[in-house]
C-alpha positions in Angstrom: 54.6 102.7 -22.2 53.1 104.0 -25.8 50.1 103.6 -26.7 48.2 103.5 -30.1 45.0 105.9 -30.9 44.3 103.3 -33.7 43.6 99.3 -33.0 44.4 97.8 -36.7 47.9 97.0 -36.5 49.4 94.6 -39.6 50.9 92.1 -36.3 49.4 91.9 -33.0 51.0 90.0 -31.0 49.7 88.3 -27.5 51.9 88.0 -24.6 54.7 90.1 -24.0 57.7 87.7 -22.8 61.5 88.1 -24.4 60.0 86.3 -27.3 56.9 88.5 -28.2 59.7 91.4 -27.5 62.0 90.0 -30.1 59.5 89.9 -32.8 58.1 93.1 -32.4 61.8 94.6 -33.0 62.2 92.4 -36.0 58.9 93.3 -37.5 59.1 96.9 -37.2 62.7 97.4 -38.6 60.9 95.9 -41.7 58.8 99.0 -41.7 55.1 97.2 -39.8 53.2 97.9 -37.1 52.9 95.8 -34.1 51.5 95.9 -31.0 52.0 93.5 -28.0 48.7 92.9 -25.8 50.4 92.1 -21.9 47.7 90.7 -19.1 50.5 92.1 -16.6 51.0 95.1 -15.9 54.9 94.8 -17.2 56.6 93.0 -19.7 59.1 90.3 -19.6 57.3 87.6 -18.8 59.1 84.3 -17.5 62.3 86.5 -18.0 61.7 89.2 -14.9 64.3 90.4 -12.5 62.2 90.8 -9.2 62.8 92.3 -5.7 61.8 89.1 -4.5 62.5 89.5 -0.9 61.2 93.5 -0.4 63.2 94.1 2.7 67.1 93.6 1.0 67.8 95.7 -2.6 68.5 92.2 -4.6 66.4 92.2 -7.9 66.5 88.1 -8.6 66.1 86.6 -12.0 63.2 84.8 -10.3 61.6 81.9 -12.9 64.8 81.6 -15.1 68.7 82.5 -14.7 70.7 81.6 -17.2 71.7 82.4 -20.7 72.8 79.9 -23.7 70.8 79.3 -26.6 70.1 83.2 -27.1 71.9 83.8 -30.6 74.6 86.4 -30.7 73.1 86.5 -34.4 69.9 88.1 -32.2 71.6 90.6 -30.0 74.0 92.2 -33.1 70.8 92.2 -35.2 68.8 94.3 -32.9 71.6 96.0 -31.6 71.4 95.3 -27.5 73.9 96.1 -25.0 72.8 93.0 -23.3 76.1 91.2 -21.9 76.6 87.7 -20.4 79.8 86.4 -18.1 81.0 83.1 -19.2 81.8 80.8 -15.9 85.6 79.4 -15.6 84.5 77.1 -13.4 81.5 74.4 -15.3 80.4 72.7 -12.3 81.1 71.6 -8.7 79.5 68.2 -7.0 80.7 66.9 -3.5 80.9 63.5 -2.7 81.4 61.2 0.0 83.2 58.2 -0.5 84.8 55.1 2.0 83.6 58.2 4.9 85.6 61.1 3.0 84.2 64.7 2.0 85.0 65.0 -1.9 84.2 67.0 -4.9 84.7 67.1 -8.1 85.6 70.3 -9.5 84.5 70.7 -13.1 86.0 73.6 -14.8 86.7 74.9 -18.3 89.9 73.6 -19.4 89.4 69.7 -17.3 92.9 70.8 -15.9 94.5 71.0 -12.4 92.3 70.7 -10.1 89.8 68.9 -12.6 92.0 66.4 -12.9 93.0 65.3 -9.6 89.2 65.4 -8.4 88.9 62.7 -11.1 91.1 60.7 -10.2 90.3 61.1 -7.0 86.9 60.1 -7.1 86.6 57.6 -10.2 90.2 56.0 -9.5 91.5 56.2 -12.6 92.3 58.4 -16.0 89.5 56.5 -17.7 86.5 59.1 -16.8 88.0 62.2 -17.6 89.6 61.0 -21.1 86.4 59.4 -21.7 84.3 63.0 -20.8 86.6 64.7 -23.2 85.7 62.6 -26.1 81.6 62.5 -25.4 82.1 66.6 -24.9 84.0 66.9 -28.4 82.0 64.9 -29.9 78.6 66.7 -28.9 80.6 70.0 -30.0 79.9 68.3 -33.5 75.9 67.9 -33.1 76.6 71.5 -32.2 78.3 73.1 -34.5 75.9 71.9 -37.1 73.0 72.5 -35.3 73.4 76.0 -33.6 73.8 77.8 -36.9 70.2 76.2 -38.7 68.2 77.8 -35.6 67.2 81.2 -37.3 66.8 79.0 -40.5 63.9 77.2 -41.8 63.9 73.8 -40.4 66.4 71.4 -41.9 65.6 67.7 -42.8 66.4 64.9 -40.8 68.7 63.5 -43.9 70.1 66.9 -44.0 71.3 67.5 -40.9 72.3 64.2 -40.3 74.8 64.6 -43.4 75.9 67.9 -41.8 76.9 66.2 -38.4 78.7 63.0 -40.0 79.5 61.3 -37.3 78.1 58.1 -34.3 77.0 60.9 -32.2 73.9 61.5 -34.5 73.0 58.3 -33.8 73.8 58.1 -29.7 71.9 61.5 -29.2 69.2 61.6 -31.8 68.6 58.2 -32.8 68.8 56.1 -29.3 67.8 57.1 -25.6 70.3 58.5 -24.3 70.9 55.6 -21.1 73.0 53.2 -23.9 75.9 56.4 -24.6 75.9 57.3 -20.7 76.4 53.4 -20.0 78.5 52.6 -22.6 80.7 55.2 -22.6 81.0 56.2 -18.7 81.7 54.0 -16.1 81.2 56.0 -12.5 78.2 56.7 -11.0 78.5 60.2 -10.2 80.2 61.1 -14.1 77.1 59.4 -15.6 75.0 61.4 -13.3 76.5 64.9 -14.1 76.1 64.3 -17.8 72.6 62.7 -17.7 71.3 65.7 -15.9 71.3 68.2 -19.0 68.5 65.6 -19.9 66.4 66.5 -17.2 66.0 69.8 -16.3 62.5 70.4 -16.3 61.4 67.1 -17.8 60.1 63.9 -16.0 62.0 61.2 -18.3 64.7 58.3 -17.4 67.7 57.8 -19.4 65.2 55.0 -22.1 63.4 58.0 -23.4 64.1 60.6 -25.9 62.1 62.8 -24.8 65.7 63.3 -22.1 67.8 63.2 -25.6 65.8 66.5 -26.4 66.6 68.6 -23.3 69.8 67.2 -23.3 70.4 68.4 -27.0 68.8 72.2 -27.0 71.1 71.9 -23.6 74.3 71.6 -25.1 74.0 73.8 -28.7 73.6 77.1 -27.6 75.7 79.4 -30.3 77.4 75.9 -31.3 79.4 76.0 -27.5 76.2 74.9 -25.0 78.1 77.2 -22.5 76.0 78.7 -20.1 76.5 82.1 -19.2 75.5 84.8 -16.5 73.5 87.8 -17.4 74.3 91.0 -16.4 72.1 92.7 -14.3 69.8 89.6 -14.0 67.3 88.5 -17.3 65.2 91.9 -16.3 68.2 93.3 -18.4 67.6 91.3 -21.5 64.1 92.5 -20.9 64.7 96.8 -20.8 66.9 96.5 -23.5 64.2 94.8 -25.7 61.8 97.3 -24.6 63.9 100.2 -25.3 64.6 98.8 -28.5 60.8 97.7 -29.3 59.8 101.5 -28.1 62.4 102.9 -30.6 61.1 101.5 -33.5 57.6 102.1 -33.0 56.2 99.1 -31.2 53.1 99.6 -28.9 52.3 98.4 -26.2 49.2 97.5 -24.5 49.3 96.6 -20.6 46.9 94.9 -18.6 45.6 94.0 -21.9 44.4 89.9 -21.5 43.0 88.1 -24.5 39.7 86.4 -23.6 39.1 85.3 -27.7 40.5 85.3 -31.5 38.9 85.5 -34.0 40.6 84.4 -37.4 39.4 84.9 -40.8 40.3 87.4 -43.9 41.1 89.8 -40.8 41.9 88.5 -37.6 40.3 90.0 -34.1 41.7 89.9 -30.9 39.5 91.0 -28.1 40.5 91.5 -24.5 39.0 91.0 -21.2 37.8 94.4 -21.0 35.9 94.5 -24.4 38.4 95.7 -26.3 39.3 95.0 -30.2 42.6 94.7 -31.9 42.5 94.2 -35.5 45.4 92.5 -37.7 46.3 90.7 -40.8 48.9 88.6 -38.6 48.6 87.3 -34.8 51.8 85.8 -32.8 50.8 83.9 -29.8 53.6 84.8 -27.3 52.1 82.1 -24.9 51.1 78.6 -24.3 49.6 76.4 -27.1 47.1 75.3 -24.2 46.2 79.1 -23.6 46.1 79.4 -27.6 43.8 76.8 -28.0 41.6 78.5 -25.1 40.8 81.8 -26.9 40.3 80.3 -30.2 37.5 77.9 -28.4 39.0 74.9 -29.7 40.2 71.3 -28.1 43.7 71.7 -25.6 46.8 69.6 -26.2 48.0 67.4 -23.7 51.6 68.2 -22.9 53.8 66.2 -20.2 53.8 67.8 -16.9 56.3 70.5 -15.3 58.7 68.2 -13.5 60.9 70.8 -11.4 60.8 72.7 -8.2 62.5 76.1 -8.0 64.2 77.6 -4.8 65.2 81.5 -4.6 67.3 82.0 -1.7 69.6 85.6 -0.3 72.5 85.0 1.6 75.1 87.0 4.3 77.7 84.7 3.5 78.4 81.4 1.2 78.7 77.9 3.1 81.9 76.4 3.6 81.9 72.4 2.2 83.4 69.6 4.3 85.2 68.2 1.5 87.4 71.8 1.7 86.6 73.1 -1.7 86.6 77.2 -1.8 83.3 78.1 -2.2 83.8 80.7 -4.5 85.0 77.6 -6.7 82.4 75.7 -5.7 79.6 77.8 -6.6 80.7 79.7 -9.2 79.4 77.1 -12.2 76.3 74.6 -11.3 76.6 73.4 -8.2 75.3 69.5 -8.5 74.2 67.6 -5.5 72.7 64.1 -4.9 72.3 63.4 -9.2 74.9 60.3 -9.2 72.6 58.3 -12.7 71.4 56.4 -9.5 70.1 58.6 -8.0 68.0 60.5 -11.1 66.8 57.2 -11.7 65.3 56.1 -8.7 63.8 59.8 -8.1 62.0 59.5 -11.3 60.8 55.9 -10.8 59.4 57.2 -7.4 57.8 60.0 -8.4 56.4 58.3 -11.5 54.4 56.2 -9.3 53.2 59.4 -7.2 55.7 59.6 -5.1 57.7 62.6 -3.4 61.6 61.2 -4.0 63.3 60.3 -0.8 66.3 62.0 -2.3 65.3 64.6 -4.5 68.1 65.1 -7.2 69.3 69.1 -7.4 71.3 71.7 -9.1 72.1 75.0 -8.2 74.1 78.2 -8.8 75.6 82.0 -7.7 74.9 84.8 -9.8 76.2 87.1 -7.4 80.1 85.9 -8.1 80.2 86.6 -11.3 77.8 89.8 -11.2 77.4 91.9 -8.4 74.8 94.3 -9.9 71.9 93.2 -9.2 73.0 93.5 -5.1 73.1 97.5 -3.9 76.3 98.1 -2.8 75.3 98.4 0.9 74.6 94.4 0.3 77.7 94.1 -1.7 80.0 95.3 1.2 78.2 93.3 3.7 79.1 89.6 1.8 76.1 89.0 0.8 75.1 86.6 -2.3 72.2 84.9 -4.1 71.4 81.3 -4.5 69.1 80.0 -7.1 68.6 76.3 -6.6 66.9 73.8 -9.3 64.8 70.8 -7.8 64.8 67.9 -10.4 61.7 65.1 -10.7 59.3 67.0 -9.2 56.6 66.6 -11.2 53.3 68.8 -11.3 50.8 66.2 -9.8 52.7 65.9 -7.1 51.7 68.9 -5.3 48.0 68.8 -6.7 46.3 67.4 -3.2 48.5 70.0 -1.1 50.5 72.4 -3.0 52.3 73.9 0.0 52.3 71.1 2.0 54.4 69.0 -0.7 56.3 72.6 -0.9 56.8 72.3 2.4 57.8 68.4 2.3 60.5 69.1 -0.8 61.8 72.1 0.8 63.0 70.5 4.2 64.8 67.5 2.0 66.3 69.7 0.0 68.2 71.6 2.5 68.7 68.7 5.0 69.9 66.7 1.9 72.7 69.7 1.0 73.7 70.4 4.7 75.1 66.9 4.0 77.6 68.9 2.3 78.3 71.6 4.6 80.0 72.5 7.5 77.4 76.0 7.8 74.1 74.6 7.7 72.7 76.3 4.5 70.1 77.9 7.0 72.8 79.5 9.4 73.7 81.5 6.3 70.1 82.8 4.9 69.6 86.8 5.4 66.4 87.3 7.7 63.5 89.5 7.3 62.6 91.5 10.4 59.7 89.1 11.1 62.5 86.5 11.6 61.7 84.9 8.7 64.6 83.6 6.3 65.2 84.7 3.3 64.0 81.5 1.2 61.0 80.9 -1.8 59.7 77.6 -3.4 58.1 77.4 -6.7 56.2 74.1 -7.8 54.8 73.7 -11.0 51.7 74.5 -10.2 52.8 78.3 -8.9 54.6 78.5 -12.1 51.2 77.7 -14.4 49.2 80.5 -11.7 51.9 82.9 -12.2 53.4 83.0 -15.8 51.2 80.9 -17.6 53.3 77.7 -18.0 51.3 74.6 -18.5 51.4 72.3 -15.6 54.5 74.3 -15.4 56.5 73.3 -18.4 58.9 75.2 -18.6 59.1 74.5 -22.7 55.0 74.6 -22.6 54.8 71.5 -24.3 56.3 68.3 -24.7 59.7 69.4 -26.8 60.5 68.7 -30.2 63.5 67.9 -32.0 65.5 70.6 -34.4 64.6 69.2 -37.5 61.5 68.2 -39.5 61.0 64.9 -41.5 61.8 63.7 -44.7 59.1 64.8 -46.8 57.6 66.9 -44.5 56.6 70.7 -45.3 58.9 73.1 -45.2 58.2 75.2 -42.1 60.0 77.8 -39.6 58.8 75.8 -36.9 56.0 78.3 -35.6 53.1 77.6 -38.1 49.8 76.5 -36.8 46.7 75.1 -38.4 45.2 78.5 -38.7 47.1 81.0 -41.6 48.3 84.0 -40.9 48.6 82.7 -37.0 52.0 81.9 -35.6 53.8 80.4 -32.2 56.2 82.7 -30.8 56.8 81.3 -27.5 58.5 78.0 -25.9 56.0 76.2 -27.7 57.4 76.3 -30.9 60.0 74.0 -32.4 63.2 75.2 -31.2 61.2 76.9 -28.4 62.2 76.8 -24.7 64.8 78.4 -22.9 65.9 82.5 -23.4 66.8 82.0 -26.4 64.7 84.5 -28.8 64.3 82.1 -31.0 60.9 81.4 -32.0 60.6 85.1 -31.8 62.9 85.9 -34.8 61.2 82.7 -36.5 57.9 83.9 -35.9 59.1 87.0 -37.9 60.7 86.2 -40.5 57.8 83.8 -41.0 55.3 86.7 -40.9 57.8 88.4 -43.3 58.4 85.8 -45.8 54.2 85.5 -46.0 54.3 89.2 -46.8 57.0 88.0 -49.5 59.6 90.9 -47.8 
């Protein structure tokens, strides 16, 4: 890593996630100097590919795995190699019905097999014609949406006007419970489409705060496809280093921010007494950190709500209801999130309670990229599983964080062996201590180990793409303090790998330079 002799820099920029990493390349091709300060002793942040398991050659995306609302806009601009997969198949959920092993097979085109498993399931035509028209019509918040995110914020009025149609007012103007119930009739289909609303996020279907995950969800580059990265996010991550060293960025590891100081000139100074002078300061972290180091009072964001599972494989399970599982796994693999089910979870643990049934999600890297296995793995069969634990929020685990680990591990596997004829733990890879091959992450390992909040994943409760009537005209990063601007998830439009708040941050740094 380069390092600078000199510690006045026009940006400095604190944290070094995708975000900070995005900035930087955008900053310097418009001929400043940046630095990024890093309290790790690598870069990447949230978006790390990790030898999680140190006996098998698999580098895991470990805290987040897939790729949507990262603009292509981004990647041509700075010129990465980066590549994502698109997944035929959408998603997969099994279901048992009158005693019999289903599934409904969800993939791009809602033909063949798509079709029959809705029949199947939901007895009728009615559910799949109705899923087309709620998808097509979302396609229209999105295609007016996806192409204002590297723009200053657009007006309520004015986006509104741009979208022109009732789902403005299903998605953004009323929770998202009346358009699941009104225009969906099974269980199961409400469930699959209300759970874009949750991921990460402690809400039911009466509060928007579920509209706004479901939304930033479903825009990415105006399709909401989700998409595999090649080689893992740790990818995303060399490519924006290589691209941040090439134009001059520095960067300082090990390098944590105990204080800012703002004024005419703005101070940065680190744990180890060091000083980093700048005109302009990007905060590549939590607004709760942000508000640490400048001494001032911390907002109150909602809690994490999500449990993460890593897992390494010898083989794939094979499902009772006879689906391939290279189908089955290949999109999001849903299991237990009929709307009922999401619903009682979150009025359960709303009132402190670990669900009974925990509603999850999960998916396979490994079949759509095989390069982040050695090929001695490769050979062998063996595959990676990344599982997504919904309403499991962070107090849950403050008493005893492993023991609720502990707790919500068991049900989660006991509730997917449901599912299976190979009991998900007869297919685990082992370590040599006999140990499988198998890691939880609560919210509270995920505020110790990348600074997320309570372990929100969007650091703060999220907001919605526009800005008010009236209001100021902003890029959605702007804080209280001039010259000092959000880079991270905790900007508007934040959250997810997107880059996002990154190139904002920029071009907001840039426009106050009048460039």
């Amino acid at each position: 890593m380069l390092k600078s002799e000199s510690n006045n820099f026009d940006v400095v920029i604190v944290g070094g996630g995708h975000n900070a990493l995005v900035a930087s390349c955008y900053l310097a091709k418009a001929g400043l100097t940046v630095a990024i300060l890093e309290k790790n002793d690598s870069l990447g942040g949230a978006t790390v590919s990790q030898k999680v398991f140190p006996e098998y050659e698999a580098r895991l995306s470990r805290y987040s795995y897939l790729v949507s609302l990262l603009p292509d806009q981004i990647v041509k601009d700075l010129g990465l190699k980066f590549k994502t997969i698109e997944r035929e198949v959408s998603s997969f959920t099994p279901e048992q019905i009158d005693g019999k092993d289903l599934g409904l097979l969800i993939n791009r085109g809602l033909v063949g097999e798509t079709a029959d498993d809705f029949l199947k399931i939901t007895g009728s035509s009615d559910e799949i014609k109705a899923w087309r028209e709620f998808y097509a019509d979302v396609h229209k918040l999105a295609d007016a949406i996806a192409p204002t995110m590297l723009e200053k914020l657009p007006t309520r009025s004015e986006l509104k006007e741009k979208v022109g149609h009732k789902i403005w007012d299903e998605i953004i103007e009323n929770p998202i419970a009346q358009v699941l119930e009104s225009r969906f009739k099974n269980d199961l289909v409400r469930g699959i489409v209300f759970t874009d609303g949750l991921i990460g996020t402690l809400s039911d279907g009466k509060d928007l705060v579920a509209n706004i995950c479901f939304l930033y969800h479903l825009i990415g580059n105006g399709t909401g496809d989700w998409k595999v990265p090649v080689g893992g996010m740790g990818a995303l991550v060399a490519e924006l280093v290589e691209a941040a060293e090439n134009l001059g960025v520095t960067f300082h590891l090990e390098s944590e921010v105990e204080a800012i100081t703002v004024g005419k000139a703005n101070f940065v100074t680190t744990a180890s007494g060091k000083n980093y002078e700048s005109k302009y300061l990007l905060a590549n972290f939590a607004p709760q950190k942000l508000a640490k180091v400048l001494a001032k009072p911390a907002p109150k964001s909602l809690d994490g709500s999500q449990v993460k599972v890593n897992m390494l494989l010898t083989k794939l399970p094979r499902l009772k209801s006879g689906t391939d599982p290279k189908l089955a796994f290949a999109g999001t693999f849903h299991f237990d999130e009929r709307y009922s089910d999401l619903q009682l979870a979150y009025a359960q643990a709303a009132s402190g309670e670990i669900p009974e049934i925990i509603p999850a999600e999960m998916y396979c890297h490994t079949l759509s990229d095989t390069s982040i296995l050695s090929p001695d793995l490769v050979s062998k069969g063996f595959q990676t599983l990344t599982l997504f634990g919904i309403h499991t929020p962070a107090f849950l685990f403050e008493k005893d964080n492993s023991g609720s680990k502990a707790i919500i591990l068991k049900r989660l596997l006991n509730q997917l062996n449901q599912y299976l004829i190979d009991p998900i733990e007869s297919c685990l890879a082992k370590n040599s201590d006999g140990s499988l091959c198998i890691e939880i992450k609560s919210p509270l390992d995920l505020e110790d180990e990348i600074g997320l909040p309570r372990g929100n994943i969007f650091h703060k409760d999220l907001s919605m793409p526009f800005r008010e009537d009236g209001s100021t005209p902003s890029w959605g990063v702007e804080t209280e303090i001039p010259n000092l601007f959000l880079c991270g998830a905790g900007a508007i439009r934040g959250g997810g790998v997107s880059g996002i708040p990154g190139h904002n941050a920029a071009a907001a740094v840039l426009e106050a330079r009048g460039m």
